[in-house]
VEXDOPA-617609 format. One record per atom (N, C-alpha, C, O): residue in one letter; x, y, z. Coordinates in steps of 0.05 Angstrom, whole numbers, plus 5000, padded with zeros to 4 digits. Example, Ala and Ser with C-alpha at 12.3 -4.5 7.8 and 13.67 -1.06 7.14 Angstrom:
2
a526448865156/a524649105156/a526449345156/a528549345169/s525749555142/s527349795143/s525850015157/s526850235161/
END
This chain:
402
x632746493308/x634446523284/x636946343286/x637846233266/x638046323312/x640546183317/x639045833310/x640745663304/x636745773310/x635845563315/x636245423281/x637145223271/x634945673272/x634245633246/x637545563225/x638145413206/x638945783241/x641745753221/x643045493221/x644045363202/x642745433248/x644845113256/x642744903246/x643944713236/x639744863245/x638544693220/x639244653196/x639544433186/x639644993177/x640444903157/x643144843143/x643544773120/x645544903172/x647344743175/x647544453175/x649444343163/x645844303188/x646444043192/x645143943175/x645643703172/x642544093155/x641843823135/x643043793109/x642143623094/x645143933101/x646643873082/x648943733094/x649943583077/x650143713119/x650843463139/x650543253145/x652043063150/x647343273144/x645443003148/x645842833119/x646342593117/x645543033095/x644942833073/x647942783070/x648842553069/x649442983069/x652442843053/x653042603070/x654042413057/x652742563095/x653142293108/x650842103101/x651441873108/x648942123091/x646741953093/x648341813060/x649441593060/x648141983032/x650141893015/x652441773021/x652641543013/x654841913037/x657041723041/x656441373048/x657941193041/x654541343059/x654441083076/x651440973058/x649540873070/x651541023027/x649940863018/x650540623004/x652740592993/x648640433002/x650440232992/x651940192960/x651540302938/x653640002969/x653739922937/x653939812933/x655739672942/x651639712909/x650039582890/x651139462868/x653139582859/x650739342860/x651738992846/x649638772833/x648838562842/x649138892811/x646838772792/x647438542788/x649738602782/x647238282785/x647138012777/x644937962751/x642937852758/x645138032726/x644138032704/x644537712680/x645937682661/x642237502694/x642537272672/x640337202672/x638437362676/x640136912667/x637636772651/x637536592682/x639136442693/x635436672687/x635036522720/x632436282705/x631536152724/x631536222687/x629236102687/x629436032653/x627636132639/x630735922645/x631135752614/x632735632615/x633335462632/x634235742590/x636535422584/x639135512582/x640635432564/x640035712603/x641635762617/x642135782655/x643935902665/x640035632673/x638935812682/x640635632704/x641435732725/x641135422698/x643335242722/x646135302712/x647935192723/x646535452691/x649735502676/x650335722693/x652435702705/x649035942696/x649236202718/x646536222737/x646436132760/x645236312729/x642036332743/x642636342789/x642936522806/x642636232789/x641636322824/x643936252827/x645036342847/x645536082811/x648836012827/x650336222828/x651836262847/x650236412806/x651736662804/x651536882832/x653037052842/x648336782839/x646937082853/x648736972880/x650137102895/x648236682880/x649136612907/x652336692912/x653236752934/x653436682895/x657236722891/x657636942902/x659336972919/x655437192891/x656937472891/x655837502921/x657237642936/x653737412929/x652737422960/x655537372970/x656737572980/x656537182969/x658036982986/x660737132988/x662137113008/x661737332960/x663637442961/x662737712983/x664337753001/x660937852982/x660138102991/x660838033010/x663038123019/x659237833024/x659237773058/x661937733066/x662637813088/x663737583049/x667137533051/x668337783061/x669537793083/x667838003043/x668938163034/x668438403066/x670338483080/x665938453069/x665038613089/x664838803073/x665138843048/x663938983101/x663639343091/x664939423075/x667039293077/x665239643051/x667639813043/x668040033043/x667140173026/x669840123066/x670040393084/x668040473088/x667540693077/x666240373102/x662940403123/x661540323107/x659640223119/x661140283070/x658740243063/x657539853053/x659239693045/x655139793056/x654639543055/x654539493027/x654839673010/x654139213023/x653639152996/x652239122988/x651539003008/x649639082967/x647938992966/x647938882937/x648739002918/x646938642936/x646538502913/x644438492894/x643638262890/x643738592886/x641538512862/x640638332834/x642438332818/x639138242829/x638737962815/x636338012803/x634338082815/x636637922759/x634438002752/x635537802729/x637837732724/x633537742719/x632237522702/x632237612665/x629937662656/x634537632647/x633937672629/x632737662592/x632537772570/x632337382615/x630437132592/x631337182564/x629637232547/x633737182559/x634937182534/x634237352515/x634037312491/x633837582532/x632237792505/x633238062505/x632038232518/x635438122492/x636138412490/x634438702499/x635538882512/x632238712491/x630638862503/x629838892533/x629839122542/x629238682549/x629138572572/x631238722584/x631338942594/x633838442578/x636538622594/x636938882587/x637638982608/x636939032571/x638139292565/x635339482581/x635939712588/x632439382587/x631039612606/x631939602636/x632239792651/x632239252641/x634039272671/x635739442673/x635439642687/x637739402658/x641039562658/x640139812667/x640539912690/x638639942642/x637940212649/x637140272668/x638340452679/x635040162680/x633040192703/x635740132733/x635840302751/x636640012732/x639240022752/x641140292754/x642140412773/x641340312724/x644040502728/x642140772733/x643740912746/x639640912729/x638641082723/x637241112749/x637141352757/x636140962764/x633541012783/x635040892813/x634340962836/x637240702807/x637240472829/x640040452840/x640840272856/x641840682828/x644740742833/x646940412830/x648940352842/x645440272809/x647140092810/x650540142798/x651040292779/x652240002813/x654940102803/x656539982781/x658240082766/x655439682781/x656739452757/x655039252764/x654439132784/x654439262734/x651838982729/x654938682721/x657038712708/x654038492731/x655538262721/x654738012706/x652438002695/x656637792703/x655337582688/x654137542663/x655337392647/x652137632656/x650537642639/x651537532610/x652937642594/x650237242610/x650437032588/x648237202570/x646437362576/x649537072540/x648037112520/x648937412510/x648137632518/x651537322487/x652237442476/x651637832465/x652938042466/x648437722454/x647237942444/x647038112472/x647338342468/x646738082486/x645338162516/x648338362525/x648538602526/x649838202528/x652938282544/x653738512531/x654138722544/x654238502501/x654738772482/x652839022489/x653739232496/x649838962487/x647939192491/x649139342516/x649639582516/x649439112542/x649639192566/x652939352569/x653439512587/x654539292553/x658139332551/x657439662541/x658239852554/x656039672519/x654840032507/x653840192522/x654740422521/x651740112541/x650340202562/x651640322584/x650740522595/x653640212591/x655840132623/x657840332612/x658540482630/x658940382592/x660440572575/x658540852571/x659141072579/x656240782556/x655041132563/x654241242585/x654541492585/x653341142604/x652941092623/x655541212651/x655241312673/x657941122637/x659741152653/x659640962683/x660641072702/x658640752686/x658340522697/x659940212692/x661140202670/x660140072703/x660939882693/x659639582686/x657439522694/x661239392668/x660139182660/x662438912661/x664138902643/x662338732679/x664338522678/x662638332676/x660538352688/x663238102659/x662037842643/x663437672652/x665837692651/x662137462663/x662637192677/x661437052658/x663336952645/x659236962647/x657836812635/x658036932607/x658036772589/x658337192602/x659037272581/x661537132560/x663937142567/x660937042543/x662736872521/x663737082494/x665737012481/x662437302488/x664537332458/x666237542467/x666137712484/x668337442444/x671437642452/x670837812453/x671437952472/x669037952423/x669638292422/x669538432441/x670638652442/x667938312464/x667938412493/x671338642487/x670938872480/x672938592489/x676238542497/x677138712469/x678738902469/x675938592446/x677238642412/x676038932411/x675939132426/x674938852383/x673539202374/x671739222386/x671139462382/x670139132400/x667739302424/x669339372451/x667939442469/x671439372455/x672539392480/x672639692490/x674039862479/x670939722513/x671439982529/x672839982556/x674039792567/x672440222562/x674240272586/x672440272614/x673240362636/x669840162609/x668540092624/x666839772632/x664839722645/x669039582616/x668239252612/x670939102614/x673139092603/x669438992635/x672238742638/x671638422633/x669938312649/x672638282616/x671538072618/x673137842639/x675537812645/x670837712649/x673037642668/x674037302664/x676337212665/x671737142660/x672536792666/x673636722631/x676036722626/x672036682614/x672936612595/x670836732564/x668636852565/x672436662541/x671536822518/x671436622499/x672136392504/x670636702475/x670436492450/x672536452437/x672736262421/x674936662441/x677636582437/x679036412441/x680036282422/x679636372474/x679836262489/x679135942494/x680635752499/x676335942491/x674535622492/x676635532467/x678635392465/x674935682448/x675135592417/x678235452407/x678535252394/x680235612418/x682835592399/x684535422420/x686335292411/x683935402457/x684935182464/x683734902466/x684934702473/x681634932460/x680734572455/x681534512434/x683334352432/x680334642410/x680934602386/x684834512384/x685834292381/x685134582385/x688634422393/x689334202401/x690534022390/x688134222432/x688433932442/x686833692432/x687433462433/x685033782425/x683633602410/x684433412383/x684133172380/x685533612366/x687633592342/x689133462345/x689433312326/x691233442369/x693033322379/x692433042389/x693732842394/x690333112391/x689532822401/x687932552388/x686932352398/x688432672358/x687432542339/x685332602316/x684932472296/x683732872328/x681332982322/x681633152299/x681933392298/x681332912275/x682933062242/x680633182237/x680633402248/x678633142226/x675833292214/x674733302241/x675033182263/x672633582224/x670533722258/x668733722247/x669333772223/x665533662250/x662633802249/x662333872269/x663333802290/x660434082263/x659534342283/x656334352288/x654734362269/x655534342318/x653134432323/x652434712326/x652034722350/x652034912318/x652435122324/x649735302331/x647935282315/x649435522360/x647235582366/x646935832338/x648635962325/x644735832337/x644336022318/x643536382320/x641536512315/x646736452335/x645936772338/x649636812356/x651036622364/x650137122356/x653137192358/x654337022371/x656136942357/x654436892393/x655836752401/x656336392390/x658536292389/x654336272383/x655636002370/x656736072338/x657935922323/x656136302333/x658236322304/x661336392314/x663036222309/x661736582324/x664036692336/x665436402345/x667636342335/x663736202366/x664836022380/x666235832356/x668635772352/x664435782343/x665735652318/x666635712294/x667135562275/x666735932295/x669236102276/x672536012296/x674435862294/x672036172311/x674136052329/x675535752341/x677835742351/x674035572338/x674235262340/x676235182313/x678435072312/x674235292288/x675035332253/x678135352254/x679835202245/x678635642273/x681535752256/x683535582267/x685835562257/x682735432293/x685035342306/x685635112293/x688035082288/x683634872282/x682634662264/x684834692243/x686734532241/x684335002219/x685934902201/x689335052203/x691335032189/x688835192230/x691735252230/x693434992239/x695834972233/x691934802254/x693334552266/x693934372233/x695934232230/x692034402214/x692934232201/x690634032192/x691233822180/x688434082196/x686533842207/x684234022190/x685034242180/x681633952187/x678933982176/x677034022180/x676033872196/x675634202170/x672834302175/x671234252153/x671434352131/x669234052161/x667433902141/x664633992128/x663533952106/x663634142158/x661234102158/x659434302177/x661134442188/x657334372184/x655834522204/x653134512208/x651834592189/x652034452226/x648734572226/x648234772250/x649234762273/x646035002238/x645635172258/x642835182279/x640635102269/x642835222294/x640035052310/x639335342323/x641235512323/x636435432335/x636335562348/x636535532376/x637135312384/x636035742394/x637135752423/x634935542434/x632835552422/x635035392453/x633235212464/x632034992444/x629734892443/x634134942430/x633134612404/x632834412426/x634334392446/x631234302422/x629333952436/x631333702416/x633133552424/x630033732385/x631233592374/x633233702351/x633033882335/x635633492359/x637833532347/x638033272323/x640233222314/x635433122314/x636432892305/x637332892276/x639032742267/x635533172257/x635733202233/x639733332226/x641233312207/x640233462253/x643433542251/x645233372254/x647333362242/x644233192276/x645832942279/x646532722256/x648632592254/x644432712241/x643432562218/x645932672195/x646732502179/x646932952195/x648533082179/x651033042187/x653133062175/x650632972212/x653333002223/x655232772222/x657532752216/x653032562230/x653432232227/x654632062197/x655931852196/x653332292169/x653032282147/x656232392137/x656932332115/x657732512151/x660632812145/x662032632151/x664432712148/x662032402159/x664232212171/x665532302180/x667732202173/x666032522204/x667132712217/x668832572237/x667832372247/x670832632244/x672232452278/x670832612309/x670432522332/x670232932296/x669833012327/x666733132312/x666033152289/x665133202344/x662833332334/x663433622360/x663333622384/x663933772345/x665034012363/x662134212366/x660634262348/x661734302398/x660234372400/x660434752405/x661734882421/x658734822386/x659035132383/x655835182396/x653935262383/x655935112423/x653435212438/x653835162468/x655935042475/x652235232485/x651735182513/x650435132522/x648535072507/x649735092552/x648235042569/x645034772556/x645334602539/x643034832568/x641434622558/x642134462533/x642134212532/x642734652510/x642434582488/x644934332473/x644434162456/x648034402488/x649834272495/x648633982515/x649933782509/x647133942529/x646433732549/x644533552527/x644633302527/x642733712507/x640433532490/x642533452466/x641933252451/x644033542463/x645733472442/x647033172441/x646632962430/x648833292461/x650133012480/x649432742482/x650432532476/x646032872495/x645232592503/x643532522473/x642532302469/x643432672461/x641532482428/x644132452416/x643532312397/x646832502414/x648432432393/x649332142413/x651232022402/x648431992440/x649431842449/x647131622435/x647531432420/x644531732447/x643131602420/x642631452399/x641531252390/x643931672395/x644531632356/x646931372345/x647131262323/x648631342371/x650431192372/x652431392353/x653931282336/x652431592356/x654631722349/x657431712363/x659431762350/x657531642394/x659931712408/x662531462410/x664731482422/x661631292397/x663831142386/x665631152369/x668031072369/x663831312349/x664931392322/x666431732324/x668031842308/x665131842347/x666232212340/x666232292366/x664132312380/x668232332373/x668832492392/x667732832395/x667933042382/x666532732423/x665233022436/x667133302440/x669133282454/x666733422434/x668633662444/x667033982446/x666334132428/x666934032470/x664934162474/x666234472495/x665734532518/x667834582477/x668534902482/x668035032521/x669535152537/x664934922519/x664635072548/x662534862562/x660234922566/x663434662568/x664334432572/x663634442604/x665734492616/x661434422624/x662334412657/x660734152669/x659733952659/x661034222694/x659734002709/x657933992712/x657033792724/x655534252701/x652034262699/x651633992674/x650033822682/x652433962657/x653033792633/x653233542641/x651333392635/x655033462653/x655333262669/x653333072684/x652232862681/x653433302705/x651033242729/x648233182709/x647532942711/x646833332693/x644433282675/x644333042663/x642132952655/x647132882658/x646932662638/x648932442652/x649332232640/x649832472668/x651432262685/x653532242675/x653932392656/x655432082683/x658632062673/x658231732655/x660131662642/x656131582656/x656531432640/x654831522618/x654031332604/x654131702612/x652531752583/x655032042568/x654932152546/x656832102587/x658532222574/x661932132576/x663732302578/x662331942575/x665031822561/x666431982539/x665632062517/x669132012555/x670732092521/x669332472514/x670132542492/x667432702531/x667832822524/x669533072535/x670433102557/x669533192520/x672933452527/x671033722527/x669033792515/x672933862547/x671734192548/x674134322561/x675234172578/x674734472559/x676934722573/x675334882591/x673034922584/x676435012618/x675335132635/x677435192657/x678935022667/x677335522664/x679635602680/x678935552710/x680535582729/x676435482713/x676335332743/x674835042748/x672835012733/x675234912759/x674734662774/x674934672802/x676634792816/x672834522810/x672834572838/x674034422853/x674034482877/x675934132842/x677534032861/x680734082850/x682133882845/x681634322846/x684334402832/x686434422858/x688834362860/x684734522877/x686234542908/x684534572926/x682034562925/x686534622951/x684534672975/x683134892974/x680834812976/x683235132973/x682335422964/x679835342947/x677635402955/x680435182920/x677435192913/x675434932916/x673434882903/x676634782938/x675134602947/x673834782969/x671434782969/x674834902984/x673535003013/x670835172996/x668435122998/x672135372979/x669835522963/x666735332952/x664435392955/x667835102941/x666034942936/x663734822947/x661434772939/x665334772972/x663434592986/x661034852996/x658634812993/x662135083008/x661335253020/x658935323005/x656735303016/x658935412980/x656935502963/x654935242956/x653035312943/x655134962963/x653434832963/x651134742979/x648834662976/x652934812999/x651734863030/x648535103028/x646435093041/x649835303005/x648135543009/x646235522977/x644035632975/x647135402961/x645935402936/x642935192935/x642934952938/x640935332931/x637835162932/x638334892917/x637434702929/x639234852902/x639434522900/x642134442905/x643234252893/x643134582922/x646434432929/x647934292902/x649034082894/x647134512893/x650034442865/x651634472872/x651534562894/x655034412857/x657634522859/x657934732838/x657134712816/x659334942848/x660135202826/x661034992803/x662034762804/x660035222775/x661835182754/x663735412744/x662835612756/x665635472732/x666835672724/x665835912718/x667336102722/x662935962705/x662036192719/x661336362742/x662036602746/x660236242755/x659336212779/x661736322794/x661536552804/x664536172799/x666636152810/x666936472802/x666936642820/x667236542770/x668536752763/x666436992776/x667537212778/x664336982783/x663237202794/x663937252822/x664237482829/x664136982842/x665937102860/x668537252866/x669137412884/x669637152846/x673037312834/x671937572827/x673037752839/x670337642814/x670337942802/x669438092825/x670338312828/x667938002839/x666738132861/x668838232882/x669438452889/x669637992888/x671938032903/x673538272900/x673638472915/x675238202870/x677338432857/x675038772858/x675638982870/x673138742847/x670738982848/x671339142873/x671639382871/x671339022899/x671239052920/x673239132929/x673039312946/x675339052923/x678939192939/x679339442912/x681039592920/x678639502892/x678839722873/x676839952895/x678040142905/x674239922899/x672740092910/x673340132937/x672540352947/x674739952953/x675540022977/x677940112980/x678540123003/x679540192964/x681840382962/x680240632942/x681840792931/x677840662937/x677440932919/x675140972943/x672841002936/x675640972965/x673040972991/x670140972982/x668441142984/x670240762972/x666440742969/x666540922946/x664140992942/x667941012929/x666341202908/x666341022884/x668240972870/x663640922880/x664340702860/x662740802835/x663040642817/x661141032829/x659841202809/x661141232790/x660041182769/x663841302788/x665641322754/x667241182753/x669641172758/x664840992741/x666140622723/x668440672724/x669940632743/x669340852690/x672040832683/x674040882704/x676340822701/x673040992724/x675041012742/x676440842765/x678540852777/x673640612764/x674240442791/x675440262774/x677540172783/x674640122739/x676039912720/x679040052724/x680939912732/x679540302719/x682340352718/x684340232743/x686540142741/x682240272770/x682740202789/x684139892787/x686439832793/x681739712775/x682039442772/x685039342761/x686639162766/x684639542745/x687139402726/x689839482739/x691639322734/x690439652750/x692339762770/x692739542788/x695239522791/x691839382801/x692139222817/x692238922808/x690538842792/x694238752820/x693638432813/x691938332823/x691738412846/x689638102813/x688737932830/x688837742840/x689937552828/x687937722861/x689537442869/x687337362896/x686537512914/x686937092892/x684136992908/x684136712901/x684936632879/x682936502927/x682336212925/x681236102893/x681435872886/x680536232884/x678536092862/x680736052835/x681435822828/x681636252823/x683736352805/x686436352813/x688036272797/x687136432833/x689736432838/x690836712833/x689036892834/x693536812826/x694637022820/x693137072795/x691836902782/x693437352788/x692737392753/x692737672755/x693537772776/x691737852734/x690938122727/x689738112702/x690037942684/x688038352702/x686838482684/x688438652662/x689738842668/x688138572641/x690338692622/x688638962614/x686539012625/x689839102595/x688939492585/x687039382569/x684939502572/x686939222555/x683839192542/x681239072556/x679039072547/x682038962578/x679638912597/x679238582605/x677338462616/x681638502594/x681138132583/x682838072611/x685138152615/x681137922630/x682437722652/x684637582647/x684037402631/x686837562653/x688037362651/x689437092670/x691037152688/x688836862666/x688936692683/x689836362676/x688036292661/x691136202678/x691335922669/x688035802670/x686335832687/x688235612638/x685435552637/x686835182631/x689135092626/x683935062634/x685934682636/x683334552621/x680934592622/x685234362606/x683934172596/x682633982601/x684033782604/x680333942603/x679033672617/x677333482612/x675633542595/x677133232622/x676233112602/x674732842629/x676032712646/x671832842623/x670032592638/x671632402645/x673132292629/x671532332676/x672332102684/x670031892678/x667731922670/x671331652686/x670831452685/x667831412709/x667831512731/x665831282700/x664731112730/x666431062752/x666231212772/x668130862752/x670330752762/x671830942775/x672830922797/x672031152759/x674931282769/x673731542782/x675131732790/x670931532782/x669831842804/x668631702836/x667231502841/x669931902856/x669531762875/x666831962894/x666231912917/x665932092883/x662732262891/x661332362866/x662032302843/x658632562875/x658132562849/x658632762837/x657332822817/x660532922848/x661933192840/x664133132817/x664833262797/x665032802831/x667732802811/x667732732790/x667732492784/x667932982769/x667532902747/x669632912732/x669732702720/x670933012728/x673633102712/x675833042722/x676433042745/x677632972697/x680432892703/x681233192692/x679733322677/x684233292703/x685533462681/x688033442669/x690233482681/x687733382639/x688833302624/x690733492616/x692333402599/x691233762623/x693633862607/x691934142618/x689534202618/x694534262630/x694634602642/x695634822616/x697734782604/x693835062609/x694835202592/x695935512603/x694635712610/x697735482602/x699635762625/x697436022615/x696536002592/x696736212630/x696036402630/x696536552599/x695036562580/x699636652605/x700536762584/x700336582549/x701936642531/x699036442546/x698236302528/x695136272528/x694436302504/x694236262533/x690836182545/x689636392524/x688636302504/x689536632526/x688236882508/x689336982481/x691236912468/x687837122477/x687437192449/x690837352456/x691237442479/x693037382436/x695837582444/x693837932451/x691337942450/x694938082455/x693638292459/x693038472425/x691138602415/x695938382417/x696538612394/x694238482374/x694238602353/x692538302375/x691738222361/x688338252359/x686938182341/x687738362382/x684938392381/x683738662372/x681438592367/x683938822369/x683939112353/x682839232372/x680839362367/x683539232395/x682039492417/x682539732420/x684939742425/x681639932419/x682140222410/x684340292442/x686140462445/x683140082465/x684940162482/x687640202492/x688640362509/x688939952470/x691139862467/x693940182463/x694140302442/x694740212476/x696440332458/x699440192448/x700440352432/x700839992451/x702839892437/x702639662441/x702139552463/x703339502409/x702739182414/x704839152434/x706939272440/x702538822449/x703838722468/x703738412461/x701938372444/x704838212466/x703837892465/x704437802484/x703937562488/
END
């Protein structure tokens, strides 16, 4: 009997320690295999690895990373999500490009009581009227891209705009946003074509575009589809006549089409990998480990940062990382501050804040590897960079702030 009592003493002992010291889990949710798939895809998975392992244990428990493929289809991502948060104790799914995708998953992570931070993720409402208390966005938004190029651009001569635009929430948003900055500067909006996700040919839009006598051809899309653009409006012999300006703008872009087939074009982005030593050491390191030895781009970068910050919120709430809203509250309580970004914090509506910089293709001549791609042309302070707060309609908000 004595045998029996102290058994069923210790297995409610056994399990509550077997729980304490389980891991936690860290979904990596993008497009590993399309036409996003070098914009986040295995570079992302590799980041948050790279942060975990940085990071170590948190208060005894390991990390574990997980990585799933959401081939651009709402349905897809939103059975992962589930299947994580429901069966697989995942704690915060990240990244996850493609607009429609990020929102489903932002609803989910909120009913759910789980969390959702977007690296690759691009539209504001993230932050605006979809904003919960369980989503943080972290690298950059369509606010953001949109209303600081669109400026410098303006400024820099760029009177009329045509627009390539992907055709679904995010290249409208992107170029609604490009639009307002355009005619608040003073300057014009001519023209638009809308293309679907993964367009080959761009020649019949180009043809419209070529036709608008436009100065810039502003690009309201990403990844692949931004690279086929590029290189057929070079083509087309468009880039003499119209300046490129391309919102989310990185070095996958680059690298695909070389620095002499992109002259003269512009993109904004809050990281670069030769800004300092901190995110050079980061750089090289993840190329070392990345299957085709790429260099991070600002996504990528930003999933190490969230991970990171993820990680000192849960390791001051000891491993209890199960009630989202509780560990984001966590988040935002604390500044961040890390090699990649530098100082910053997370504001009450969930929106990262951080200096984002203007940049613009070097020269042949003037790159001295094949990393070096970018000059930077003009720093936009933090406190300027985002949407003001009072202005995005987040139910979170309680008193305007700017």
């Amino acid at each position: 009997m004595k045998k029996l009592l102290m058994a069923a003493i210790a297995l409610p002992m056994l399990a509550h320690s077997a729980l304490a010291q389980a891991p936690i889990k860290i979904g990596i949710l993008n497009d590993l295999s399309s036409v996003y798939a070098d914009y986040q895809g295995i570079g992302s998975v590799v980041a948050a690895e790279m942060a975990a392992e940085d990071f170590g244990l948190v208060a005894g428990h390991k990390v574990e990373i997980l990585k799933a493929d959401h081939q651009n289809k709402p349905d897809v991502g939103l059975a992962v999500t589930r299947q994580w948060f429901d069966t697989e104790g995942v704690a915060v799914v990240m990244d996850v490009p493609n607009s429609a995708i990020a929102l489903a998953v932002s609803d989910l992570a909120h009913d759910k009581n789980r969390i959702f931070i977007g690296s690759g993720a691009a539209i504001d409402v993230l932050t605006g009227a979809k904003c919960t208390p369980n989503t943080i966005h972290w690298t950059y938004d369509t606010w953001e891209a949109g209303h600081a190029l669109a400026n410098a651009v303006v400024a820099r001569g760029g009177k009329t705009w045509f627009y390539l635009t992907a055709d679904y929430a995010f290249g409208d948003v992107l170029q609604a946003r490009m639009s307002e900055e355009v005619t608040a500067d003073g300057a014009s909006n001519i023209g638009a074509a809308r293309h679907p996700l993964g367009t080959k040919d761009f020649s019949s839009m180009l043809v419209s575009a070529q036709n608008s006598g436009a100065d810039v051809l502003g690009l309201a899309n990403a990844g692949g589809d931004s690279v086929n653009a590029i290189k057929q409006a070079k083509e087309f012999g468009l880039t003499p006549k119209m300046k490129i300006a391309g919102p989310l703008i990185n070095i996958n872009h680059i690298d695909a089409l070389g620095l002499s087939e992109t002259q003269g074009v512009m993109g904004v982005t809050p990281f670069y990998w030769d800004l300092n030593d901190g995110t050079r050491a980061f750089a090289k390191r993840f190329a070392e480990r990345h299957p085709r030895h790429m260099y991070p781009n600002d996504m990528q970068a930003g999933v190490y940062s969230a991970v990171q910050h993820f990680l000192k919120a849960a390791k001051q709430l000891n491993g209890e990382v199960l009630d989202g809203a509780k560990v984001v509250a966590a988040m935002k309580a604390m500044p961040t501050d890390d090699a990649i970004f530098g100082k910053g914090y997370v504001r009450e509506d969930g929106r990262k804040i951080h200096p984002v910089y203007l940049i613009e293709t070097k020269s042949v001549a003037e790159s001295k590897s094949h990393w070096d791609m970018f000059k930077i042309a003009a720093t936009i302070p933090a406190d300027r960079a985002f949407r003001p707060l009072a202005e995005g309609k987040c139910s979170l908000v309680q008193s305007a702030k700017q």
